[in-house]
C-alpha positions, 0 to 999 in steps of 0.5 A, spaced: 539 533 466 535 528 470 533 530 476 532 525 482 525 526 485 523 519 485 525 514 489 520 508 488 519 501 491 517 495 487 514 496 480 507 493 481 504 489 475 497 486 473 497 479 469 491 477 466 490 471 461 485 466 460 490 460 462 493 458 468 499 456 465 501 462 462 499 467 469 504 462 472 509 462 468 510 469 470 509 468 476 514 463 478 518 462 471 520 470 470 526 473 476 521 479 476 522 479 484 529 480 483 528 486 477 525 490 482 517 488 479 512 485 484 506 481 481 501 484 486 494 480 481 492 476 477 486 475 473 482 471 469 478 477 462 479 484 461 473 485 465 476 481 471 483 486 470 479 492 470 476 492 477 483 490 480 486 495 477 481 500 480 482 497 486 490 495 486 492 501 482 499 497 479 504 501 474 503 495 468 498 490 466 500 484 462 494 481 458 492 477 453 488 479 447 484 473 446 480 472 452 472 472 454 468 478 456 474 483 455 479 482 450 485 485 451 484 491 445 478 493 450 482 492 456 487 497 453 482 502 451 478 502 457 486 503 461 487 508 456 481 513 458 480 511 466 488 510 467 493 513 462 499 512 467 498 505 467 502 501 461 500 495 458 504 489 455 500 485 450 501 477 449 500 474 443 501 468 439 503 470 431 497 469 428 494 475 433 500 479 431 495 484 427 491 485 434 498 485 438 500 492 433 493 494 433 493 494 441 500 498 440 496 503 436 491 504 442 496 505 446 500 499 449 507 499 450 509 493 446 508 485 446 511 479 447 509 473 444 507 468 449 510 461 446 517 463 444 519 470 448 524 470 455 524 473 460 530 477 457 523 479 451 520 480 457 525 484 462 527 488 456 520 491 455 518 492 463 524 496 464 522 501 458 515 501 461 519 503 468 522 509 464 516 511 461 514 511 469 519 514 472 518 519 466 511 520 468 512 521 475 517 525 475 512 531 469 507 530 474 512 533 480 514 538 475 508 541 475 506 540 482 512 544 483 510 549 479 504 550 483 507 548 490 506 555 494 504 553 500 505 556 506 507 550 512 504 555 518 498 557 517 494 550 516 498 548 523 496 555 526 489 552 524 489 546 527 492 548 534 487 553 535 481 548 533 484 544 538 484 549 543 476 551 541 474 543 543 479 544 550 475 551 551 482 555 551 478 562 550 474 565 555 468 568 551 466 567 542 468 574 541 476 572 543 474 566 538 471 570 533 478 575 532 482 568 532 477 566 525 479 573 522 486 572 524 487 565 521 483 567 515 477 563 517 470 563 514 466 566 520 462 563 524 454 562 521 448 558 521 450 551 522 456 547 520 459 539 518 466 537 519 469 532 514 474 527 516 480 525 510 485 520 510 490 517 506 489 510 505 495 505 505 500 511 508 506 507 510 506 503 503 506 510 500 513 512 504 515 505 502 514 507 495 516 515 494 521 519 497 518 523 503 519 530 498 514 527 494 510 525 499 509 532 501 508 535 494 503 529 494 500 532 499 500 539 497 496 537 491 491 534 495 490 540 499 489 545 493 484 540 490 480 540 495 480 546 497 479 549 489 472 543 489 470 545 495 470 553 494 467 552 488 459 551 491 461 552 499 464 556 504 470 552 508 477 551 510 482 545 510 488 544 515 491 537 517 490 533 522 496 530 524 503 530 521 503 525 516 496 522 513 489 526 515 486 532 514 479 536 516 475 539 512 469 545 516 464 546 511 459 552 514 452 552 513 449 559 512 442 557 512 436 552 514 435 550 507 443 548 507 442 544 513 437 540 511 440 538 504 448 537 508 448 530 507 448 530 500 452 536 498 457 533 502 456 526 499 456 530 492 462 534 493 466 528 496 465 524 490 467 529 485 473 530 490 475 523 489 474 523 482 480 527 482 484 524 486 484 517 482 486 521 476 492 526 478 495 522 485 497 516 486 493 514 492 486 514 494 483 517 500 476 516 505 473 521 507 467 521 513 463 526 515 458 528 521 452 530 523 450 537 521 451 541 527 446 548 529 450 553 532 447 558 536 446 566 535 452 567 540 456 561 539 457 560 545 455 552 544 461 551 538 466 548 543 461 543 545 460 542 537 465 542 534 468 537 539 462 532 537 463 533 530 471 531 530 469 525 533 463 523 529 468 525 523 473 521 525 468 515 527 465 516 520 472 514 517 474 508 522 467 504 518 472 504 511 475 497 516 469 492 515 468 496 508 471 499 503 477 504 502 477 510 497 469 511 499 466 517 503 462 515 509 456 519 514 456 518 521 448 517 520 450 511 518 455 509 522 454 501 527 457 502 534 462 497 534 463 492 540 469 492 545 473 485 545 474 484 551 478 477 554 474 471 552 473 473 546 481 474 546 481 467 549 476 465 543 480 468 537 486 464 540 483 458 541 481 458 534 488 460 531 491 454 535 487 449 531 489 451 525 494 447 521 500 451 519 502 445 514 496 446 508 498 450 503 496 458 503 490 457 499 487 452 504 490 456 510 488 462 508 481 459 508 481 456 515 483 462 518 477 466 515 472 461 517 475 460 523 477 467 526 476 473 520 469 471 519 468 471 527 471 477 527 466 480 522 460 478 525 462 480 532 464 487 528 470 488 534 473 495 535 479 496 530 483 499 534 482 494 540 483 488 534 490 491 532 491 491 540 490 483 540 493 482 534 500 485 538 499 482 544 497 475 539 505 476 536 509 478 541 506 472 546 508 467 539 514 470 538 518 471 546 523 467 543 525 471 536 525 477 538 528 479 529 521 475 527 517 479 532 520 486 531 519 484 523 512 482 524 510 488 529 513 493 524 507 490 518 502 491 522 502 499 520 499 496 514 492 493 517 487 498 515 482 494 513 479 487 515 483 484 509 489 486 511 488 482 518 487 476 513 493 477 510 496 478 518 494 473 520 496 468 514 504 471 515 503 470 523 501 463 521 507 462 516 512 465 521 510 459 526 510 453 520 517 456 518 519 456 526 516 448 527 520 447 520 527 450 522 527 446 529 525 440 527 529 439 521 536 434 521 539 440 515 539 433 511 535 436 504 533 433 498 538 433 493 535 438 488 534 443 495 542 442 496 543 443 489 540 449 488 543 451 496 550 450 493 548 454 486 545 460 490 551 459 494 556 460 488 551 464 483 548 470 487 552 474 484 548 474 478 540 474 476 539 467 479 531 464 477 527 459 479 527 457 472 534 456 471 535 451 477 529 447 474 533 446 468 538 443 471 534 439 475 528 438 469 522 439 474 517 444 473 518 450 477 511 449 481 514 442 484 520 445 485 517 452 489 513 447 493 518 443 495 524 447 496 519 452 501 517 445 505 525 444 506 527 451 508 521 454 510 522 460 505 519 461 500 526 461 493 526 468 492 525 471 500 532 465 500 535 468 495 535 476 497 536 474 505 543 471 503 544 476 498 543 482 504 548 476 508 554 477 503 552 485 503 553 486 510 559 481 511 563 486 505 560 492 508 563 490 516 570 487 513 572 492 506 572 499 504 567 498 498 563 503 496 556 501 497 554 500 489 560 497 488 558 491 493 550 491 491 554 489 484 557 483 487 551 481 491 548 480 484 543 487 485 546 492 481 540 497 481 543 501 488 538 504 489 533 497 489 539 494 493 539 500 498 531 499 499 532 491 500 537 492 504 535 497 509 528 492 508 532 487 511 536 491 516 532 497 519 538 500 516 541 503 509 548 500 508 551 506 511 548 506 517 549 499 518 557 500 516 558 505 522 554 502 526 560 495 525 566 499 527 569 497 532 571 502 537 578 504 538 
């Protein structure tokens, strides 16, 4: 019997190919949003391909075979080895067919023949790659569970008493010293460093997997450390807060110990990371402070610890101007500058100059040159940015209260400077599709209406850029362009919004079951329908249904 440990967002995928026509096709031509498949990267060779798939982590590439540097064979070993749960579709003309068997040989899925196949060819193959996944990730919690021994209160026990260290609870280190045996803690020696790990991306990972899952992830993640970590040194992990941060104290028994503590601890973290990119589906950063001597008595661990926790967690916060998934010192660490209000008042006024009207590429431009690039350079405070960045949504969006909570909601999302970029860009997006909406006279161009009154009568079945293009004979790029300039959104963003409108109209006014409806919304994965839904809502569809009852 298939058990139901996985519940999963989107399948991400990779399209790699030497031809821009080809990776738009994909991107535009193929109702891949609809069937539950994200493209989250494009790239130009194999080589290109291999790095975004270190960084991106996706669950399928899509490549050619014939391309420079790395061709898609190479591709395929390299996936093979470095990422065997990432499955590969190969594209091929007919005279590639012996490279395209080879590459199944190797270990791709399938191939697809880039001239003639479909998006049927295509869907057919993607949905056997999700089986393969869905399988995948359903062994890999089997054999976590077989392992899952883990005892919830004592690494909490832990966490509570090294608080109540750093606050001075216990009057002398003796009354310390019992609470160590106590918890099973390595006893206090020579000198000690703390190490500070957070899961990265922590709340697109509870958009992906089921809480269950989390946890097991979770558990994995401890044992993994703990085994590594055991192997060459004394220490002891407990989590730092609920969900996403953990702190590993390493204990230095000698002078020698001390003075090589930075590079074993570099050492041990990357060989800690190098597990979690082969068994878990995240990757971590890790900072870690200074060494900190301890005296005779121990009587100076309060004040110690203290300093190690916060250089720690500080060491952490540099993955914001750099990189995540790496390990940083505080040795290293640049104090940040506070943003205080004129340079609020300057991001402001730099935001405002911009043109929401140019198209993505060039308004992404705009706002690194004119604001992220600023920001770089005055390297302000993350917590205080994010903190402007909040102010900044709530002052634009007074008047929409829904955009305003959908826009505020993704900011859990910003970890790094990146993500300001892509914050920013969704704020610019949000007031150019404002501006539209209230100066437009709701006449639109015959093809836009035509494909309104299409969607209008069609959204019960898999609908297409493609398949309105057809019968307008336009490209699907002129036609993505123009509609999102009529409408201000984006087609398949339109498609769903109406879809969830339908949904919530059968759910408030029939006693449908909830799959039944996702069926004549023109969704029938439930499951997919229940996470757009509630994407959409803040609510699943049940919730939503008792929320509507009129009371009697």
């Amino acid at each position: 019997m298939k058990s139901n440990l996985i519940i999963s967002e989107n399948i991400r995928c990779i399209i790699v190919d030497d031809e821009d026509l080809v990776r738009e096709r994909f991107r535009i031509g193929f109702p891949l949003a609809e069937n539950g498949f994200e493209i989250v990267g494009e790239a130009e060779d194999g080589e290109e391909a291999l790095e975004l798939c270190k960084q991106l982590n996706p669950d399928i590439v899509i490549t050619d075979i014939v391309m420079p540097r790395m061709d898609g064979l190479q591709l395929t070993e390299h996936l093979k080895t470095l990422m065997p749960r990432v499955k590969v579709i190969i594209l091929s003309n007919y005279q590639e067919f012996d490279f395209a068997r080879k590459a199944v040989q190797l270990g791709a899925i399938g191939y697809l023949l880039k001239i003639t196949s479909g998006h049927r060819e295509l869907l057919d193959l993607l949905e056997r790659a999700r089986k393969e996944i869905e399988l995948d990730r359903e062994l890999l919690l089997e054999k976590i569970q077989e392992r899952h021994r883990f005892q919830q209160s004592k690494p909490l026990l832990r966490k509570q008493f090294i608080m109540n260290v750093m606050d001075q609870m216990y009057a002398t280190p003796e009354s310390i010293r019992k609470e160590f045996s106590m918890l099973e803690l390595h006893p206090l020696s020579y000198g000690f460093t703390i190490a500070y790990l957070e899961i990265d991306k922590f709340p697109e990972l509870k958009q992906t997997f089921h809480s269950r899952d989390i946890s097991l992830f979770k558990y994995v993640l401890m044992q993994m450390i703990e085994e590594v970590s055991s192997t060459h040194y004394n220490g002891n992990l407990f989590p730092w807060t609920e969900e996403n941060s953990l702190c590993l104290w390493l204990h230095w028994d000698s002078a020698y110990q001390m003075e090589q503590a930075e590079s074993q601890v570099l050492s041990l973290f990357q060989k800690i990371n190098e597990f979690i990119k082969l068994y878990l589906p995240f990757t971590v950063t890790s900072g870690f402070s200074n060494a900190k001597r301890l005296s005779l008595d121990h009587s100076q661990l309060p004040t110690r610890l203290k300093e190690a926790v916060n250089e720690a967690i500080s060491a952490t916060t540099q993955r914001f101007y750099n990189n995540l998934g790496m390990v940083y010192t505080y040795s290293h660490f640049t104090p940040y500058h506070a943003l205080g209000e004129v340079q609020k008042q300057a991001l402001n006024n730099s935001l405002q100059s911009i043109n929401p009207f140019v198209d993505d590429s060039s308004l992404r431009r705009s706002l690194y040159e004119e604001v992220v690039s600023k920001i770089q350079e005055q390297h302000v405070q993350p917590a205080q940015l994010i903190s402007w960045l909040e102010e900044l949504t709530n002052h634009w969006t007074a008047n929409d209260p829904l955009g305003a909570t959908a826009l505020i909601d993704s900011l859990e999302l910003v970890e790094v400077l990146q993500d300001v970029e892509a914050y920013l860009l969704r704020l610019m997006q949000w007031k150019r599709t404002i501006q539209v909406l209230s100066s437009k006279d709701n006449h639109y161009r015959i093809e836009i209406q035509d494909a309104l009154d299409y969607i209008n009568t069609h959204f019960h079945k898999p609908i297409s850029v493609t398949d309105v293009c057809q019968h307008h004979q336009i490209s699907p790029n002129y036609f993505s362009h123009l509609f999102k300039a009529q409408t201000g959104s984006n087609f398949s963003d339109y498609v769903t919004h109406y879809r969830m409108q339908a949904a919530k109209k059968l759910l408030k006014e029939t006693t449908l079951q909830v799959q039944e409806i996702s069926e004549r919304v023109g969704i029938p994965d439930y499951k997919y329908f229940t996470r757009l839904f509630r994407r959409s809502t803040g609510q699943t569809p049940s919730a939503f249904r008792e929320q509507s009852k009129i009371p009697t």
